[in-house]
Backbone as JSON, one array per atom type, in Angstrom:
{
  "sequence": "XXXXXXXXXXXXXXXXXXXXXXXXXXXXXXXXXXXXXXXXXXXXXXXXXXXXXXXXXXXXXXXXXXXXXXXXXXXXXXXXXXXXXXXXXXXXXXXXXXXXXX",
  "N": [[-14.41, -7.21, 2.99], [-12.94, -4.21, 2.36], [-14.07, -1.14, 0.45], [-11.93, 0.65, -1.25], [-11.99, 4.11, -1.58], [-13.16, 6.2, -4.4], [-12.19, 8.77, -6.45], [-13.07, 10.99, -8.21], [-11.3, 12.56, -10.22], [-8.99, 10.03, -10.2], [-10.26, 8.24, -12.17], [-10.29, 7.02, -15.23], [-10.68, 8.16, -18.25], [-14.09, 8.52, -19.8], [-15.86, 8.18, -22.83], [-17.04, 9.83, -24.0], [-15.93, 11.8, -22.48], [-13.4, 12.47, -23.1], [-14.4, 13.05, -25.59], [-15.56, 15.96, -24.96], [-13.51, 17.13, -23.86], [-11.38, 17.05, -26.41], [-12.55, 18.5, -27.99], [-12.49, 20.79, -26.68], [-9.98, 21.69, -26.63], [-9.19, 21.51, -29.63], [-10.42, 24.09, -30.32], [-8.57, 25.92, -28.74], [-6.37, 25.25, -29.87], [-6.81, 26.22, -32.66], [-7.46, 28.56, -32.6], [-5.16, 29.97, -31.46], [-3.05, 28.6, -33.55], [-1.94, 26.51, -32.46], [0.4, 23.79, -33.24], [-1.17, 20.41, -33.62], [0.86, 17.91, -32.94], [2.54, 19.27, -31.24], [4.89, 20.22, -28.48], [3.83, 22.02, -26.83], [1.27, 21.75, -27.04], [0.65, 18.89, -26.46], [1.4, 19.77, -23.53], [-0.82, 21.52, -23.01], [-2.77, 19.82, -23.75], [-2.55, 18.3, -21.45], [-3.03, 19.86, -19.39], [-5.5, 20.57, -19.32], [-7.04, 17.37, -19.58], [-6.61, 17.48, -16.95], [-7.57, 19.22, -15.6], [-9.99, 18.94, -15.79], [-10.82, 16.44, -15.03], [-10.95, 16.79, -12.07], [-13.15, 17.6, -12.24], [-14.05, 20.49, -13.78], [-16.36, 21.19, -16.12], [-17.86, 22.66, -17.59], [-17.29, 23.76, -20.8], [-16.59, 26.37, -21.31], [-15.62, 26.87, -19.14], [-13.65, 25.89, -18.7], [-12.16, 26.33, -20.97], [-11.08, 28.64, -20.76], [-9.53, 28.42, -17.91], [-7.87, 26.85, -18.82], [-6.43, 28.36, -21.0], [-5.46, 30.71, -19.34], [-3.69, 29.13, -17.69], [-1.77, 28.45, -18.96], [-0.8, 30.98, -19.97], [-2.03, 32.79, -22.24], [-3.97, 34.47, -24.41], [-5.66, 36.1, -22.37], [-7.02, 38.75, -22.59], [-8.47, 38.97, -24.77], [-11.63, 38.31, -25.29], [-13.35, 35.02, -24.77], [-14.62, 33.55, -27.02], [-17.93, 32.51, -28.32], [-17.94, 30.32, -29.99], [-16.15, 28.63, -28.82], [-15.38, 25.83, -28.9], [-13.82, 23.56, -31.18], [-13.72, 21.46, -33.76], [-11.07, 19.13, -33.71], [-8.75, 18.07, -36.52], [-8.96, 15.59, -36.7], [-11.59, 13.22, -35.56], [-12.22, 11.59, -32.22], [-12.8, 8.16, -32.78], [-13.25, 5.55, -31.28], [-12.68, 3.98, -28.25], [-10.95, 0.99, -27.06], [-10.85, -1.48, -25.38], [-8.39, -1.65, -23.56], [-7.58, 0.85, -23.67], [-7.08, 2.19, -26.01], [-7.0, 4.79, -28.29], [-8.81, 5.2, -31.16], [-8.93, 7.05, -33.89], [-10.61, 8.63, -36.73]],
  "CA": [[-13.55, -6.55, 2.04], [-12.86, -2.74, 2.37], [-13.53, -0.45, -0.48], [-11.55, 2.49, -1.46], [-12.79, 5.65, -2.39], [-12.19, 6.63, -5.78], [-12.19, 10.24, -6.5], [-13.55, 10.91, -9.93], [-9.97, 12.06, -11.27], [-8.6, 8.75, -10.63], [-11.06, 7.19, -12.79], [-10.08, 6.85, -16.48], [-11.96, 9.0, -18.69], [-14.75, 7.44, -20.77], [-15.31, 8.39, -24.44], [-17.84, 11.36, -23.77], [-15.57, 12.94, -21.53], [-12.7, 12.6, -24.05], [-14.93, 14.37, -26.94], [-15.65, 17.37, -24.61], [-11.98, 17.67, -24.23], [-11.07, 17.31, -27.3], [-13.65, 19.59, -28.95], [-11.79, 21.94, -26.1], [-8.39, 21.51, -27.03], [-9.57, 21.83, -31.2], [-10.21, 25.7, -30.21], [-7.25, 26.27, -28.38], [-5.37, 24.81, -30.93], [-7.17, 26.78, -34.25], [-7.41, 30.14, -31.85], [-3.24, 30.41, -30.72], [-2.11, 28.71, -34.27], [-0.89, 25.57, -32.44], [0.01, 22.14, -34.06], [-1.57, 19.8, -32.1], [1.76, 17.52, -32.57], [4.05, 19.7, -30.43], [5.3, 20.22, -27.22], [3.07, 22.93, -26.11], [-0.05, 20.86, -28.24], [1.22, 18.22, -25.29], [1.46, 20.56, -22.55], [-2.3, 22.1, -22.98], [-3.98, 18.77, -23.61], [-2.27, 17.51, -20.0], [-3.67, 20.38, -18.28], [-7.25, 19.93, -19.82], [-7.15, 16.52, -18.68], [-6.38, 17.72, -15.23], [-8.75, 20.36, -14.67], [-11.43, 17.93, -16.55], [-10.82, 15.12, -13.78], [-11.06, 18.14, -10.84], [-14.37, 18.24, -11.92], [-14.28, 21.68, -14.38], [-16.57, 20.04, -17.09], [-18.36, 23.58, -18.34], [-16.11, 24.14, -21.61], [-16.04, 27.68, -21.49], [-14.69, 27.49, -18.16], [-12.67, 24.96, -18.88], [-11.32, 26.72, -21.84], [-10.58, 30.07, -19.8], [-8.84, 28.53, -17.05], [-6.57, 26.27, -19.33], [-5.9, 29.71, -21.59], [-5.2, 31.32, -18.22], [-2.73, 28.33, -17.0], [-0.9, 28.37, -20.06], [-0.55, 32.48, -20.15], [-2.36, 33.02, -23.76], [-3.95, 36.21, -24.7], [-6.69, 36.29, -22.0], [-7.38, 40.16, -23.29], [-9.66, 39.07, -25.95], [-13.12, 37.6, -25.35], [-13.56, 34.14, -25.31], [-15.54, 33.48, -28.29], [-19.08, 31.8, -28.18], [-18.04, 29.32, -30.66], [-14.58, 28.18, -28.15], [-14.6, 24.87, -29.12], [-13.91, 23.46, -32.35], [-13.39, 19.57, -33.7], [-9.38, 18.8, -34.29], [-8.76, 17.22, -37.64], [-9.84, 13.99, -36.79], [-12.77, 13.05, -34.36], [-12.03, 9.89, -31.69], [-13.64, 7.19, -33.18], [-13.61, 4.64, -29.94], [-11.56, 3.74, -27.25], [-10.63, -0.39, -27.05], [-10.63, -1.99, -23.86], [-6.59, -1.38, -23.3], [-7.43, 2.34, -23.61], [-6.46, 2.72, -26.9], [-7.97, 5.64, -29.26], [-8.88, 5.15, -33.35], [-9.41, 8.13, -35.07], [-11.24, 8.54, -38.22]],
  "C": [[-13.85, -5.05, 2.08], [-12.9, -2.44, 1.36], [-13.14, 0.85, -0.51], [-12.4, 3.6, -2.04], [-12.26, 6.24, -3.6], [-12.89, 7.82, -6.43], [-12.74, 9.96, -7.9], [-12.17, 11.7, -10.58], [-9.32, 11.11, -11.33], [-9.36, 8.01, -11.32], [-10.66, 8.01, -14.2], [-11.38, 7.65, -17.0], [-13.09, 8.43, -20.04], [-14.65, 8.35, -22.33], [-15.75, 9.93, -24.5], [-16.8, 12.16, -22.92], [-14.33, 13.26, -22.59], [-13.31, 13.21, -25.25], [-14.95, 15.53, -26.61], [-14.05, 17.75, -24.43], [-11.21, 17.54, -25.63], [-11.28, 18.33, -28.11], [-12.65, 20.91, -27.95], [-10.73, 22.33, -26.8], [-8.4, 21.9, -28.72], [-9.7, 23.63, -31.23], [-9.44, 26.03, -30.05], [-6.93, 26.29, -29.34], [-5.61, 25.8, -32.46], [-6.71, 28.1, -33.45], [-6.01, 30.9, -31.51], [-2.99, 29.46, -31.64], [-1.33, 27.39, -33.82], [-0.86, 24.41, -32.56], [-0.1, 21.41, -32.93], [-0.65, 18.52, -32.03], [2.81, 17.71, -31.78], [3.93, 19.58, -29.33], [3.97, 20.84, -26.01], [1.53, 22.08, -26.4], [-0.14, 20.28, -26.64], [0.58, 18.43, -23.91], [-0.28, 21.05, -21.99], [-3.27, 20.75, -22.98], [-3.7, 18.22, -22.04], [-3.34, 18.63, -18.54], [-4.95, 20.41, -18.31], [-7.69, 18.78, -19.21], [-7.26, 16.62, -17.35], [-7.67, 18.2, -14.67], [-10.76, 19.3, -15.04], [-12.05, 16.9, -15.01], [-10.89, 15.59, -12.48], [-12.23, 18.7, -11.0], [-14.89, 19.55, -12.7], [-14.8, 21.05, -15.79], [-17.21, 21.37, -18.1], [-17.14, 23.89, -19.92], [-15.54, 25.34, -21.84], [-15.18, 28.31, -20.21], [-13.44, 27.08, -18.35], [-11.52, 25.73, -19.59], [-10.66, 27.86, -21.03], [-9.35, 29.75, -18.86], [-7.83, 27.84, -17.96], [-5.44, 27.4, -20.06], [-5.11, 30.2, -19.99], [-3.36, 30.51, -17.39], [-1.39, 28.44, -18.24], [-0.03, 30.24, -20.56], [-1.43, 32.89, -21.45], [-3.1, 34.18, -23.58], [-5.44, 36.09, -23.99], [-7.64, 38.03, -21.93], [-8.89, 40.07, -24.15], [-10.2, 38.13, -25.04], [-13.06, 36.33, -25.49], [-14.52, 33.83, -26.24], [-16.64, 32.15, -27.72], [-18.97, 30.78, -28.82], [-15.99, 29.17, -30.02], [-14.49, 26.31, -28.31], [-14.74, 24.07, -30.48], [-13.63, 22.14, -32.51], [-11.35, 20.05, -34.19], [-9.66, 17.79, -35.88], [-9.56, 16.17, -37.59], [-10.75, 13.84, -35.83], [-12.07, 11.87, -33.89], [-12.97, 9.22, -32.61], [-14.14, 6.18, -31.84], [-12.43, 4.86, -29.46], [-11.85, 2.47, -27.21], [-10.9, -0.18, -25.18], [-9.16, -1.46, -23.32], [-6.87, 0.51, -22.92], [-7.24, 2.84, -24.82], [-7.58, 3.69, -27.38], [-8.01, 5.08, -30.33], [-9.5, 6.31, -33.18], [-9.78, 7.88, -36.19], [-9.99, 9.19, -39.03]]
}
């Protein structure tokens, strides 16, 4: 039996890797004002994911290049305190994949 090679972005992301992106995405989101129900909310968590699963796991880089991909006001300083919690924390992930939030 042959096995494939499986890149580490095709592999589902466990729970720890989903807090550091989240905690990312919670800055964004307080720092540029944006609800993390919209479009753009959307848009920024997809490319987080991306660059996450490509291996960019530092958060301040992380945060930079997503700011950067998105256009946002890379002028100012990223701040030492760039990542912040979102309203709710994950709670788990199920077998299926699902999230609970607190």
């Amino acid at each position: 039996m042959s096995r494939k090679n499986i890149r580490r972005r095709d592999e589902p992301l466990n729970l720890d890797d989903l807090r550091k992106c989240y905690r990312v995405l919670g800055g964004i989101y307080s720092d540029f004002g944006i609800n993390p129900g919209s479009d753009e909310a959307d848009r920024i968590a997809a490319i987080t994911i991306e660059l996450y699963q490509q291996g960019v796991r530092d958060p301040r880089q992380l945060r930079h290049i997503v700011d950067a991909a998105r256009g946002l006001d890379l002028r100012a300083e990223v701040p030492d305190t760039i990542v912040h919690p979102i309203k709710t924390d994950i709670a788990a992930v199920d077998a299926a994949g699902n999230l609970s939030c607190n």
